[in-house]
Every structure is written in structure tokens, then in C-alpha cells.
PDB file of N, CA, C and O in Angstrom:
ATOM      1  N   UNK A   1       0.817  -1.185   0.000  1.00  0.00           N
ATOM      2  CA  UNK A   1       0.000   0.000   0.000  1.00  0.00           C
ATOM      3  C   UNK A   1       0.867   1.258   0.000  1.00  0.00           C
ATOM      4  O   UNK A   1       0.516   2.287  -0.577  1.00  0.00           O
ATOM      5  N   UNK A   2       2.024   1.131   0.677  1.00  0.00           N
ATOM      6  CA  UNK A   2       3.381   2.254   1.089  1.00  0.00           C
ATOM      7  C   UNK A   2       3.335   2.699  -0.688  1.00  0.00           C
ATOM      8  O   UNK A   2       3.205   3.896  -0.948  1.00  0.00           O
ATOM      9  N   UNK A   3       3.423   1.896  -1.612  1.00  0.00           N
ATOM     10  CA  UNK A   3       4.044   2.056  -2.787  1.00  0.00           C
ATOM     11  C   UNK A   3       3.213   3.063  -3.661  1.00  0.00           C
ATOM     12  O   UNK A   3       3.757   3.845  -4.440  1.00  0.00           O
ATOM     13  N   UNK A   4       1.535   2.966  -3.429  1.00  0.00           N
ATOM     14  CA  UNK A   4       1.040   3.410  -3.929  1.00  0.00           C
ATOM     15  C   UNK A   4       0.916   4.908  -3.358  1.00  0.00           C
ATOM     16  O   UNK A   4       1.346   5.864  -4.003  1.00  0.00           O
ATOM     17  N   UNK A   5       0.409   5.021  -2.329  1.00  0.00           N
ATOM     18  CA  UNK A   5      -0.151   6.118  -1.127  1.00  0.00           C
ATOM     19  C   UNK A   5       1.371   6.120  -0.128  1.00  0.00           C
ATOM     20  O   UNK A   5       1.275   5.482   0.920  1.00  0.00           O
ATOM     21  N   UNK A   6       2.313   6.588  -0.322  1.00  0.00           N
ATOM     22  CA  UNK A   6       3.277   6.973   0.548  1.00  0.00           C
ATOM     23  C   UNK A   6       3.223   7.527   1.386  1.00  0.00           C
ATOM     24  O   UNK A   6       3.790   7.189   2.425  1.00  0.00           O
ATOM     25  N   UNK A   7       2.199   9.089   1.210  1.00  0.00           N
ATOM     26  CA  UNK A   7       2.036   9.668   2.449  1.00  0.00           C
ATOM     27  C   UNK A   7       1.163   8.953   3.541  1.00  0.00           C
ATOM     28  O   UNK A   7       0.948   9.360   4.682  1.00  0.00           O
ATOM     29  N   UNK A   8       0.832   8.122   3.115  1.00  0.00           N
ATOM     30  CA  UNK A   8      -0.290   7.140   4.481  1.00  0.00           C
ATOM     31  C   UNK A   8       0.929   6.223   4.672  1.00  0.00           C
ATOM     32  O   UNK A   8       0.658   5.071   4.335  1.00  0.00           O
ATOM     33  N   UNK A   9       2.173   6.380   5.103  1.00  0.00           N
ATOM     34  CA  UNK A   9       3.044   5.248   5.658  1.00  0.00           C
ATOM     35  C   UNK A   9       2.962   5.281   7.118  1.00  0.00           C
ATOM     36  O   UNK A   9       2.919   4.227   7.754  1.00  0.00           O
ATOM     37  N   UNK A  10       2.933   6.628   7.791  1.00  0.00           N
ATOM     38  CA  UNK A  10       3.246   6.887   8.933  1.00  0.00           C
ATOM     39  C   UNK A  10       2.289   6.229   9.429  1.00  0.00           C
ATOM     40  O   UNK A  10       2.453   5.690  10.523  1.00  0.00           O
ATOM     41  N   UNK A  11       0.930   6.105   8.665  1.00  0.00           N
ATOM     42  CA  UNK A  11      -0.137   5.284   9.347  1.00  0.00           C
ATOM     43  C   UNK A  11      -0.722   4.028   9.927  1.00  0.00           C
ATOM     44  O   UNK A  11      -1.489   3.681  10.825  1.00  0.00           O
ATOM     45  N   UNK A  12       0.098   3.464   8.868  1.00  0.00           N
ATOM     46  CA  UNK A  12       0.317   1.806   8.778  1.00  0.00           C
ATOM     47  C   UNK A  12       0.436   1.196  10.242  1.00  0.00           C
ATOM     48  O   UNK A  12      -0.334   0.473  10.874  1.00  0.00           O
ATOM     49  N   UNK A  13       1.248   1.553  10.449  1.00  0.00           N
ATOM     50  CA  UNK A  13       1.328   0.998  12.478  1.00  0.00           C
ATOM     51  C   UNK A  13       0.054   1.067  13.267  1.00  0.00           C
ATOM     52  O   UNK A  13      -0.120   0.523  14.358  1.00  0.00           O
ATOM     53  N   UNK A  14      -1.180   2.087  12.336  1.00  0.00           N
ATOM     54  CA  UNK A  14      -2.469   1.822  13.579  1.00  0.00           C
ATOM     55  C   UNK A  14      -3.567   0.788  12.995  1.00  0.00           C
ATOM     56  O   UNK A  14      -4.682   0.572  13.470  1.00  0.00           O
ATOM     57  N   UNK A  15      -2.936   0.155  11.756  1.00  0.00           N
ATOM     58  CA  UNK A  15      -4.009  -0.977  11.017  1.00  0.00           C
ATOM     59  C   UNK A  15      -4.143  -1.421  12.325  1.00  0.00           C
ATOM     60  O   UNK A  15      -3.217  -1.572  13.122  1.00  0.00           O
ATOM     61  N   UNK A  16      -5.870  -1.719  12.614  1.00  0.00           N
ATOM     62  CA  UNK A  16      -6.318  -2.919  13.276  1.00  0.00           C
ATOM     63  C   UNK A  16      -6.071  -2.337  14.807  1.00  0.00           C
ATOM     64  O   UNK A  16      -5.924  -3.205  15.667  1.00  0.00           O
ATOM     65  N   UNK A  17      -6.001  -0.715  15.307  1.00  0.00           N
ATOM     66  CA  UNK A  17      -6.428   0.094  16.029  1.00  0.00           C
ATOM     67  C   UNK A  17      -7.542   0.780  16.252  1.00  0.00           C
ATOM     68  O   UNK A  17      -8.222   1.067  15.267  1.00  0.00           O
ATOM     69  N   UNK A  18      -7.929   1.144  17.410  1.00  0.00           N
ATOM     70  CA  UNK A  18      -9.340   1.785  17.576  1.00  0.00           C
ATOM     71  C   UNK A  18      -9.407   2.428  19.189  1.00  0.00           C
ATOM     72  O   UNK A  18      -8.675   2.057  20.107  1.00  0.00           O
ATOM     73  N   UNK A  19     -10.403   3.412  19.277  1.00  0.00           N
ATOM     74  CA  UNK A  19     -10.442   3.922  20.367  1.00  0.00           C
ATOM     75  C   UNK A  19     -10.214   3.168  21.936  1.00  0.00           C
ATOM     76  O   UNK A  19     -10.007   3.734  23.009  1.00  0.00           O
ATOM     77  N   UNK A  20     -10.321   1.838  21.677  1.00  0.00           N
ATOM     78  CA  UNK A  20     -10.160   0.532  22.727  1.00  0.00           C
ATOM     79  C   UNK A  20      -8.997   0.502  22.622  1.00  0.00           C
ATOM     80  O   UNK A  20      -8.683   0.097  23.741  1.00  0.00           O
ATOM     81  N   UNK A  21      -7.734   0.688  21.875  1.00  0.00           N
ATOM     82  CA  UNK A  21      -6.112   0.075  21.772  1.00  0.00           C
ATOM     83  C   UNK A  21      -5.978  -0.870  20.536  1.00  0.00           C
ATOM     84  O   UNK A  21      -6.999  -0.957  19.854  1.00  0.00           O
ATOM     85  N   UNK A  22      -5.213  -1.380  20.251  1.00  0.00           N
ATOM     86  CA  UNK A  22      -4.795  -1.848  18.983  1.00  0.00           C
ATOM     87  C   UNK A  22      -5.272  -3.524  19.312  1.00  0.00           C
ATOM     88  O   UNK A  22      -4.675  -4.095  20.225  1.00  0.00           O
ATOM     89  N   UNK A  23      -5.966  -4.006  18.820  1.00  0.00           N
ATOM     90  CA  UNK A  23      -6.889  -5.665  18.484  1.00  0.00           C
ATOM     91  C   UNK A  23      -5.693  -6.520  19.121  1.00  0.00           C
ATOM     92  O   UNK A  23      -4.585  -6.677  18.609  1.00  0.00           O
ATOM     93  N   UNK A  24      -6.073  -6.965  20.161  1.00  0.00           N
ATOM     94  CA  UNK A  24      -5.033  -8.522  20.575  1.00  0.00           C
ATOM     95  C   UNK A  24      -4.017  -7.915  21.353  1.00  0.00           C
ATOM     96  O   UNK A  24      -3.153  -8.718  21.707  1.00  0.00           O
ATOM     97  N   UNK A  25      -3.831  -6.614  21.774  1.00  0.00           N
ATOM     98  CA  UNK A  25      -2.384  -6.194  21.597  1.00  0.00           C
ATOM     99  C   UNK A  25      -1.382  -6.833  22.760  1.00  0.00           C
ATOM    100  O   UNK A  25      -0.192  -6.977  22.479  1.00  0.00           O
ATOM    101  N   UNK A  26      -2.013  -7.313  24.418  1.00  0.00           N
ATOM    102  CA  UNK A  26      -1.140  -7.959  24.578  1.00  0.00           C
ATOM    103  C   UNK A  26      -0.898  -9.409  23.918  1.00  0.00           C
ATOM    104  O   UNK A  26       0.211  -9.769  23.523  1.00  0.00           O
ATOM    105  N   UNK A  27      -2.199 -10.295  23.833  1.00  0.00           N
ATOM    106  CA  UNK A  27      -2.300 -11.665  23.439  1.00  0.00           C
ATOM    107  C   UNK A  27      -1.190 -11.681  22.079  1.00  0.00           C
ATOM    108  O   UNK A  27      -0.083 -12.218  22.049  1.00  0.00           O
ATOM    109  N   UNK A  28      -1.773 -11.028  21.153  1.00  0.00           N
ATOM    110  CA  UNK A  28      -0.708 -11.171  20.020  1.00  0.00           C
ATOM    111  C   UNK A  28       0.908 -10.886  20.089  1.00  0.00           C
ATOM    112  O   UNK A  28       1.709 -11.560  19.440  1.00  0.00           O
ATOM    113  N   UNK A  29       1.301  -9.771  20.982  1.00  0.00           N
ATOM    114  CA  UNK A  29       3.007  -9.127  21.020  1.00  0.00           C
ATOM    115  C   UNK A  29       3.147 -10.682  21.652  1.00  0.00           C
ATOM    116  O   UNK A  29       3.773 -11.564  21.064  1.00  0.00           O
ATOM    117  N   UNK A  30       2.447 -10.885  22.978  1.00  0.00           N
ATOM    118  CA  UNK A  30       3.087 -12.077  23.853  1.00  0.00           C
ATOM    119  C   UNK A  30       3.877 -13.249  22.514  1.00  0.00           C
ATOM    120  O   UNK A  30       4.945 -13.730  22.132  1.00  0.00           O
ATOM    121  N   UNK A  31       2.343 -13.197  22.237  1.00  0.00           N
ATOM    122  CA  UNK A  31       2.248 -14.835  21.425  1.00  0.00           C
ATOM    123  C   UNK A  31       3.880 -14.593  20.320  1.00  0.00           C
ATOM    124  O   UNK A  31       4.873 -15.314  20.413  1.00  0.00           O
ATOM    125  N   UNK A  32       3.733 -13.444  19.387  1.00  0.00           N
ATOM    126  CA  UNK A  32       4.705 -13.531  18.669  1.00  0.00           C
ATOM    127  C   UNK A  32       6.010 -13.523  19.027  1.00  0.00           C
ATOM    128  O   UNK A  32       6.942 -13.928  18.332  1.00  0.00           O
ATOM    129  N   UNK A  33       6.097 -12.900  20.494  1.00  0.00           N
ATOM    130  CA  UNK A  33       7.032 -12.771  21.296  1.00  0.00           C
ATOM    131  C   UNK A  33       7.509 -14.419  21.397  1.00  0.00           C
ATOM    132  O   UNK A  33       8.296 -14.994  20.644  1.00  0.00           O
ATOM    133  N   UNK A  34       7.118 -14.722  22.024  1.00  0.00           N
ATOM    134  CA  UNK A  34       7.120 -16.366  22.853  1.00  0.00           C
ATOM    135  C   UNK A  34       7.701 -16.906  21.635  1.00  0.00           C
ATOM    136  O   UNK A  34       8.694 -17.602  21.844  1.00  0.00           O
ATOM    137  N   UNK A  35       7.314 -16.759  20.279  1.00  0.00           N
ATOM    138  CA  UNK A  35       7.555 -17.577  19.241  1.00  0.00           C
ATOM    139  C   UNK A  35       8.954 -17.189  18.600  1.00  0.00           C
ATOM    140  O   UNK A  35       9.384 -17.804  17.624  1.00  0.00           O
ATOM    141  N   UNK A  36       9.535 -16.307  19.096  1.00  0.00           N
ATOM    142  CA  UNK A  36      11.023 -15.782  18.797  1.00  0.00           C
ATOM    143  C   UNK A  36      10.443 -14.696  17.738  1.00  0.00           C
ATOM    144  O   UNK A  36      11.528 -14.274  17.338  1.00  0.00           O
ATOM    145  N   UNK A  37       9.642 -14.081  17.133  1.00  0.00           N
ATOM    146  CA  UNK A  37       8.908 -13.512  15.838  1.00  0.00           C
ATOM    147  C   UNK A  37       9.318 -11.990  16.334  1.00  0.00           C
ATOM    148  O   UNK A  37       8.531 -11.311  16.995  1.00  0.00           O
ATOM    149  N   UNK A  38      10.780 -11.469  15.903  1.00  0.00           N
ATOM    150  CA  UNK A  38      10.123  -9.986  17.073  1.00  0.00           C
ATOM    151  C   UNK A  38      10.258  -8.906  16.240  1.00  0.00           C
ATOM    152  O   UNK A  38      10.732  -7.840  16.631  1.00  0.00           O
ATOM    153  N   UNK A  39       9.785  -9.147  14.851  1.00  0.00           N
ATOM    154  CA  UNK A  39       9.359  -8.220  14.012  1.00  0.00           C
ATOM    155  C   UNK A  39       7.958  -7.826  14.469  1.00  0.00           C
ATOM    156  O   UNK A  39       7.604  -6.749  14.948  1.00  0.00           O
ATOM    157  N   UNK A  40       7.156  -9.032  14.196  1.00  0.00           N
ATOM    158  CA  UNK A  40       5.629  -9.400  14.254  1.00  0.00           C
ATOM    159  C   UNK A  40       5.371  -8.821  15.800  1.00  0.00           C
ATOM    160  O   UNK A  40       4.622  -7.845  15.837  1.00  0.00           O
ATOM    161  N   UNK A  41       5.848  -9.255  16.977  1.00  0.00           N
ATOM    162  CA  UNK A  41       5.571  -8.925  18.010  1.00  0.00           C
ATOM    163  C   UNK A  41       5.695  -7.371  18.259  1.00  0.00           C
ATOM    164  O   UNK A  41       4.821  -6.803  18.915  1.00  0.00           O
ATOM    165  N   UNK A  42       6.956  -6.555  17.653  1.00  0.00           N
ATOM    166  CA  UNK A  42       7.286  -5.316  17.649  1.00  0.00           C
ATOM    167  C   UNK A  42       5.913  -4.475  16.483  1.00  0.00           C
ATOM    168  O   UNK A  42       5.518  -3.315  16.591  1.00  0.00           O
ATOM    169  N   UNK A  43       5.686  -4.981  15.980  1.00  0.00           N
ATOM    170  CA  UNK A  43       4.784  -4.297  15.155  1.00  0.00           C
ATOM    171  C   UNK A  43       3.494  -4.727  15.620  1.00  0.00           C
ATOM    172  O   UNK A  43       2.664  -3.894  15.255  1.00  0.00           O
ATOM    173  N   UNK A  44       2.752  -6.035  16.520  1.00  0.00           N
ATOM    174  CA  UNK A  44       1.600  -6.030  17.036  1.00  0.00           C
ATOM    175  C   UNK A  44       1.457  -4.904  18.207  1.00  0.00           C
ATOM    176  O   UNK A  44       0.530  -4.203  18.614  1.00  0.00           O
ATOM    177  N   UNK A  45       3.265  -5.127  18.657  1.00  0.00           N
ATOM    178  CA  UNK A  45       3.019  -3.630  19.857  1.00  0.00           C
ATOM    179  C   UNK A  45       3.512  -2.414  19.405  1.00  0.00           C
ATOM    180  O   UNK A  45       4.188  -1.721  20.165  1.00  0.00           O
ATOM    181  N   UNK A  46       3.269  -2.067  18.293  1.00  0.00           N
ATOM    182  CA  UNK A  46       3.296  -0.595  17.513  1.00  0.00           C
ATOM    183  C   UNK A  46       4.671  -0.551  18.513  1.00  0.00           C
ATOM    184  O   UNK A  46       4.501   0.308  19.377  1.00  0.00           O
ATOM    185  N   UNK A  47       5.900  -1.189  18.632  1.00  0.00           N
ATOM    186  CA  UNK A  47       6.976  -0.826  19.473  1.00  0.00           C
ATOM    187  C   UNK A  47       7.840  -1.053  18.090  1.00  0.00           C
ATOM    188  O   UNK A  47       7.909  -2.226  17.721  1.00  0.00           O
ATOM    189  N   UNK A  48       8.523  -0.041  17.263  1.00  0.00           N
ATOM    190  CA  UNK A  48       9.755  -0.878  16.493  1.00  0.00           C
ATOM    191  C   UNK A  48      11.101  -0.943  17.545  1.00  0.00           C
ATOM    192  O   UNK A  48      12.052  -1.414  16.922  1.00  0.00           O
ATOM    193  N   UNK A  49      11.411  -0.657  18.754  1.00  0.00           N
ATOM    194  CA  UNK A  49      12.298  -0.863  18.817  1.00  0.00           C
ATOM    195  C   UNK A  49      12.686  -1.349  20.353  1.00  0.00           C
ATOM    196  O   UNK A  49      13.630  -1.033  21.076  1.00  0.00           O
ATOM    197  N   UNK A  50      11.338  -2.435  20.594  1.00  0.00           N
ATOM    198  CA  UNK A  50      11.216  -2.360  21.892  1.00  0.00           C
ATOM    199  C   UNK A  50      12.056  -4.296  21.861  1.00  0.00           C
ATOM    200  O   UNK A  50      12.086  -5.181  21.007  1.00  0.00           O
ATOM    201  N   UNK A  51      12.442  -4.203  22.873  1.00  0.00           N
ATOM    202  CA  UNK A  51      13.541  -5.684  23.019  1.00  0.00           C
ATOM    203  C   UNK A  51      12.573  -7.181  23.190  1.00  0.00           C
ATOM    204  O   UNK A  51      11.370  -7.139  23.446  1.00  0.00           O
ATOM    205  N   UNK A  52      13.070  -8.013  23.065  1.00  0.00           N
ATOM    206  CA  UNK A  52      12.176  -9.677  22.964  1.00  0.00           C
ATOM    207  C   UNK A  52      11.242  -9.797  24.329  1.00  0.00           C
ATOM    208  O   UNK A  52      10.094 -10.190  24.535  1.00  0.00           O
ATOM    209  N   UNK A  53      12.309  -9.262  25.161  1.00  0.00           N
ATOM    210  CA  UNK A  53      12.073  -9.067  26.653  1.00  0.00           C
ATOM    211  C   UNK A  53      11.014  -8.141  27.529  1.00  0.00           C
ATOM    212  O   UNK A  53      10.322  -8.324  28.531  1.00  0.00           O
ATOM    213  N   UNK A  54      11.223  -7.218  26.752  1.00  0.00           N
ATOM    214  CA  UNK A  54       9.829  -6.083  26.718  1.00  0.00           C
ATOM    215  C   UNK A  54       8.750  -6.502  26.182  1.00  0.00           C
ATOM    216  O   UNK A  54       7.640  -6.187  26.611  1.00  0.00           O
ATOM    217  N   UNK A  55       8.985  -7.421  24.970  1.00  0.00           N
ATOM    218  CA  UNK A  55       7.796  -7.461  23.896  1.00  0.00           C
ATOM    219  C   UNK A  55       7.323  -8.484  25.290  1.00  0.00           C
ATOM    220  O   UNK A  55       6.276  -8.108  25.816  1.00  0.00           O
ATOM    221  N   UNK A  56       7.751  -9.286  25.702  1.00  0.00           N
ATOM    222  CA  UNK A  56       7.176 -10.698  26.425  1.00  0.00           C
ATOM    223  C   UNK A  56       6.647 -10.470  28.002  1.00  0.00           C
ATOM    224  O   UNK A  56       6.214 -11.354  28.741  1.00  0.00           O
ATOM    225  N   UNK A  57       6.770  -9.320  28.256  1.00  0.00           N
ATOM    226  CA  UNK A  57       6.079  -8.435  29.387  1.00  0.00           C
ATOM    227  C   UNK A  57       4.985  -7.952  29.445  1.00  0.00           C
ATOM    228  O   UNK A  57       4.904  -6.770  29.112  1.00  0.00           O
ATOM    229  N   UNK A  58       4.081  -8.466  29.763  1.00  0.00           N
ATOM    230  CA  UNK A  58       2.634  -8.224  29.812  1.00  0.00           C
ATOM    231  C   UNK A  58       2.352  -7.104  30.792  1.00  0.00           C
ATOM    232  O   UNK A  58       1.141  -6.883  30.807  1.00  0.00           O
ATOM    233  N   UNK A  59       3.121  -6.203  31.733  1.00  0.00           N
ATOM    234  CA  UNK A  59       3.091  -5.455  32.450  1.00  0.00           C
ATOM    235  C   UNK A  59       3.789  -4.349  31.711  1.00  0.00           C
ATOM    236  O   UNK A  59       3.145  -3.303  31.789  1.00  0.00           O
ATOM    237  N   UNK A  60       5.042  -4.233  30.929  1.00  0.00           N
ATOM    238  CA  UNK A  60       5.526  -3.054  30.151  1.00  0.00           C
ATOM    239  C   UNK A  60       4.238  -3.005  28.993  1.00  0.00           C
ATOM    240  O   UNK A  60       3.704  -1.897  28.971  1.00  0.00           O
ATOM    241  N   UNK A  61       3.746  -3.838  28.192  1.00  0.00           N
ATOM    242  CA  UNK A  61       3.036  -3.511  27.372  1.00  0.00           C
ATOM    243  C   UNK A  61       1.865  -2.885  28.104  1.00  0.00           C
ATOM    244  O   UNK A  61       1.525  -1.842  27.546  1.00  0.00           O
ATOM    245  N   UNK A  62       1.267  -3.127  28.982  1.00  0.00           N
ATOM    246  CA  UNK A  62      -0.045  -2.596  29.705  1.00  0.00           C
ATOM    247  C   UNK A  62       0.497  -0.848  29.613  1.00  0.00           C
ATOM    248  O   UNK A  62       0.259   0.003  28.756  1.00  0.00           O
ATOM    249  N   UNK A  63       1.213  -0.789  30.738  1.00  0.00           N
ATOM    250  CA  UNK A  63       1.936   0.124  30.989  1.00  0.00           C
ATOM    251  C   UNK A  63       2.525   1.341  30.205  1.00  0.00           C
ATOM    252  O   UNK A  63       2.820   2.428  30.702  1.00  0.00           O
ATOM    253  N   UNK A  64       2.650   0.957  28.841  1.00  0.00           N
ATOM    254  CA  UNK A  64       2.681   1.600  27.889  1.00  0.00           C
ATOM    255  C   UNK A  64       1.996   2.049  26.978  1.00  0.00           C
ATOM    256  O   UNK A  64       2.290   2.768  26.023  1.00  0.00           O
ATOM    257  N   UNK A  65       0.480   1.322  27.503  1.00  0.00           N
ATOM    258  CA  UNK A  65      -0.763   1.456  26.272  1.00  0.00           C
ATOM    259  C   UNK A  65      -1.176   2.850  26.157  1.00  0.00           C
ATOM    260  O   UNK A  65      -1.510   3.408  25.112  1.00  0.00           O
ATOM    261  N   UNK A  66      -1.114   3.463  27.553  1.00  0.00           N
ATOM    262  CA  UNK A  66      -1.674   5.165  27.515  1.00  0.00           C
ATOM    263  C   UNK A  66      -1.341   6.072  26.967  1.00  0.00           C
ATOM    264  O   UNK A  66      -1.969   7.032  26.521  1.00  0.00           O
ATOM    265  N   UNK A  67       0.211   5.689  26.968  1.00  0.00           N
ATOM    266  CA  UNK A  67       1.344   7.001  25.820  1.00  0.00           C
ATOM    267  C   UNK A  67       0.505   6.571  24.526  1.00  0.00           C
ATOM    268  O   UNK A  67      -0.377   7.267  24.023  1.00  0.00           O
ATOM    269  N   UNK A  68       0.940   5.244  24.038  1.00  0.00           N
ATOM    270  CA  UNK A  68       0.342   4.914  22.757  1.00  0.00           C
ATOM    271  C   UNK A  68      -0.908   5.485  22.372  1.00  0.00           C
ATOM    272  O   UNK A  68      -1.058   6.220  21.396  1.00  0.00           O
ATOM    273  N   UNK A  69      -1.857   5.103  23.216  1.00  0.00           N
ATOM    274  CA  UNK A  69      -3.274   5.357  22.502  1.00  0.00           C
ATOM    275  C   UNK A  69      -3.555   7.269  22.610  1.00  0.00           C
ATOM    276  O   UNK A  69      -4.471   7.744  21.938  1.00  0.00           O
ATOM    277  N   UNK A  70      -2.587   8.298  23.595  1.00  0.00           N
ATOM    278  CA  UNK A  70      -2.229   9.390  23.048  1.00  0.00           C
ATOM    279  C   UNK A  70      -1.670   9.882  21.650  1.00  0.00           C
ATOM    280  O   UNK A  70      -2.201  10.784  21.003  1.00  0.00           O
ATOM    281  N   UNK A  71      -0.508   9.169  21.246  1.00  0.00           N
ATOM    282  CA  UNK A  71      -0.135   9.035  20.126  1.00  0.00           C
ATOM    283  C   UNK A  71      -1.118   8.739  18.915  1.00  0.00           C
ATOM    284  O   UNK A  71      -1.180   9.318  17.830  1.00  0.00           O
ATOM    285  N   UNK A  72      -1.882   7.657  19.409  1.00  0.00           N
ATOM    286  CA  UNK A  72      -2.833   7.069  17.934  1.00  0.00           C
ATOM    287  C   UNK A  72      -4.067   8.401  18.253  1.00  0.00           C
ATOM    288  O   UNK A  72      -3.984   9.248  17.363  1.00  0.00           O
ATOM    289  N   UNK A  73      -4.638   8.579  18.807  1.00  0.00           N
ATOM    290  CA  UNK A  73      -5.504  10.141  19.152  1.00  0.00           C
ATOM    291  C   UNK A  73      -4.878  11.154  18.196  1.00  0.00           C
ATOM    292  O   UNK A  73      -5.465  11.886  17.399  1.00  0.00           O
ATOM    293  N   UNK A  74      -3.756  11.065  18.401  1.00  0.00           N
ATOM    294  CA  UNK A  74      -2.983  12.251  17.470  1.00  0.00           C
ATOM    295  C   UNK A  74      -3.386  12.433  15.942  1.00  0.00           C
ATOM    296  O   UNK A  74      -3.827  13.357  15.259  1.00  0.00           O
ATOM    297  N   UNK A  75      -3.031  11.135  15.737  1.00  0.00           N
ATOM    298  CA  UNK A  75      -2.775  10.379  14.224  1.00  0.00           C
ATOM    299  C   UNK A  75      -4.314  10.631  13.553  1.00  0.00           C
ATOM    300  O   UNK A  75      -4.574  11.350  12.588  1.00  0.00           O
ATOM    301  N   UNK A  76      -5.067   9.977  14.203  1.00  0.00           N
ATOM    302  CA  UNK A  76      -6.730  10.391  13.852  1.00  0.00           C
ATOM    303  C   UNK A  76      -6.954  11.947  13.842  1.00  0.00           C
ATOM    304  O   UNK A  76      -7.797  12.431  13.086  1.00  0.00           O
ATOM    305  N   UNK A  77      -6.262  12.669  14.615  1.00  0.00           N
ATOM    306  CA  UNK A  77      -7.101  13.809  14.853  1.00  0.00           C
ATOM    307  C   UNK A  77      -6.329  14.661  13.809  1.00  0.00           C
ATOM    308  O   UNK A  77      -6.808  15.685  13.321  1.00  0.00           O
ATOM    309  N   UNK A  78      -4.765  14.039  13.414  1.00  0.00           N
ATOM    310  CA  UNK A  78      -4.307  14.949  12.659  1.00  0.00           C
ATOM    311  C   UNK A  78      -4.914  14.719  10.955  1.00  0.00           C
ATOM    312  O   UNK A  78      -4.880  15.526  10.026  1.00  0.00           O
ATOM    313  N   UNK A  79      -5.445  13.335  10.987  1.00  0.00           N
ATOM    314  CA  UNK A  79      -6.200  13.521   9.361  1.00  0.00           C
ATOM    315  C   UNK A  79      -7.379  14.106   9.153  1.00  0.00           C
ATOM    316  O   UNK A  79      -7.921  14.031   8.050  1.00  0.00           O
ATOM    317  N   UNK A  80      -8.098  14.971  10.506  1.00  0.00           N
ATOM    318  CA  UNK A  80      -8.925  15.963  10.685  1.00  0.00           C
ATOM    319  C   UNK A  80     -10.157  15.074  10.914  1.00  0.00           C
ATOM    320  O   UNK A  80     -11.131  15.547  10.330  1.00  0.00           O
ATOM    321  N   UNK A  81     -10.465  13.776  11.670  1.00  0.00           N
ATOM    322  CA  UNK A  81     -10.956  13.147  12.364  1.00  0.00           C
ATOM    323  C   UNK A  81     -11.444  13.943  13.314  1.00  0.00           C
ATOM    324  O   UNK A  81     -10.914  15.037  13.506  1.00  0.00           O
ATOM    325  N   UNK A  82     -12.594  13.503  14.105  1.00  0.00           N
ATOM    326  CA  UNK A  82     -12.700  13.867  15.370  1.00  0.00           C
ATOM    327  C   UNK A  82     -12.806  11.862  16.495  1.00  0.00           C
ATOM    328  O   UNK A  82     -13.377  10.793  16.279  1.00  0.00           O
ATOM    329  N   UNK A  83     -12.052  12.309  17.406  1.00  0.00           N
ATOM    330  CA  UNK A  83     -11.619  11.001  17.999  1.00  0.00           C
ATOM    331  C   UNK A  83     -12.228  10.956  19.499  1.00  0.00           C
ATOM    332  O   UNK A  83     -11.676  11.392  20.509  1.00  0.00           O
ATOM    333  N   UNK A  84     -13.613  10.268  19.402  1.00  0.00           N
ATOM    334  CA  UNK A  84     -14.345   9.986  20.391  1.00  0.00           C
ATOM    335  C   UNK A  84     -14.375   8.901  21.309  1.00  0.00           C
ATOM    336  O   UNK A  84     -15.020   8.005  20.763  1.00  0.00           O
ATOM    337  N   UNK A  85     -14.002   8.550  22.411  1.00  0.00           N
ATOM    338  CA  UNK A  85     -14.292   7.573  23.013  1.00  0.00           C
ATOM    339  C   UNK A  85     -15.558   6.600  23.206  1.00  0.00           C
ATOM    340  O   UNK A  85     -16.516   7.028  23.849  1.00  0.00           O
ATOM    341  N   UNK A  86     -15.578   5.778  22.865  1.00  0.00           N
ATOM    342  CA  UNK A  86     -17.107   5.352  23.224  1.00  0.00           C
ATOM    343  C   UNK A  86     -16.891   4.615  24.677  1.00  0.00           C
ATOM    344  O   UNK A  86     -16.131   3.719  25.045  1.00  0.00           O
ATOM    345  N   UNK A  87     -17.806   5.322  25.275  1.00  0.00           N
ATOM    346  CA  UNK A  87     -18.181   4.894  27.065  1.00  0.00           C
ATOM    347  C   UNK A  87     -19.164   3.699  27.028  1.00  0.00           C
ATOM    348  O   UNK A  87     -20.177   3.921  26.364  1.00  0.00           O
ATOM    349  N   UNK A  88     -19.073   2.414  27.632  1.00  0.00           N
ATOM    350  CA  UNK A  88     -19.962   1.312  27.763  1.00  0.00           C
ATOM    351  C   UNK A  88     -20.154   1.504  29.088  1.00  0.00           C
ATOM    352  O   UNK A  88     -20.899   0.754  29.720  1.00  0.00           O
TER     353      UNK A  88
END
């Protein structure tokens, strides 16, 4: 998709994000983690440069979800979105 639409690269990291946090995000980093995968795990935790060891921490990933989902707020709001929480 990078090839076609370049300027939507920066975006790519929130496929399969939403006002809840990014789909699976500890279950999947763990899982890919555990599996030695730490591309897959670094990119389920929108982390490129976070270590095997981090990725496999279910307490750093928690822990880190709030910066993130500030960051992804950003990203929406900067393509002139408005970025609502939905309250259950």
C-alpha cells in the first residue's frame, strides 16, 4: 500500500487500532514474542524498537498502552478526524 499512497506510511502501524487500543495487543506481542517472531511482536506492539524481553512483558506492554493510545488520538485527529471515546 506504502508504494502506492506513501504519504499514508506513517499510518500503517495503527491498522487494526481503535479507540479501545490496537486488536489482541497484549495476546498477540506475547504470542509472537514467545515464538522468537520480534518483528511481528514489535509491530503487534506498535513498538519498532522495543527488546524480545519487553515485547514478552505483559506489564511493560499494559503500561505503555496510555502514551500509545495518546499518540494514535494524534494520528486520527491529525487527518482531521474527530476522535471519540465510546463509554460502555
Amino acid at each position: 500500500m506504502t508504494k502506492h499512497f506513501p504519504e499514508l506510511a506513517p499510518l500503517i502501524k495503527w491498522h487494526l487500532t481503535s479507540t479501545d487500543g490496537p486488536l489482541h495487543y497484549v495476546a498477540d506481542t506475547v504470542y509472537h514474542a514467545d515464538q522468537g517472531k520480534l518483528d511481528y511482536a514489535r509491530e503487534s506492539a506498535v513498538a519498532p524498537d522495543a527488546t524480545l524481553a519487553e515485547l514478552s512483558d505483559e506489564s511493560w506492554l499494559l503500561a505503555r498502552l496510555p502514551a500509545l493510545m495518546v499518540e494514535f488520538r494524534a494520528a486520527v485527529e491529525s487527518l482531521g478526524f474527530v476522535y471519540e471515546e465510546v463509554k460502555s
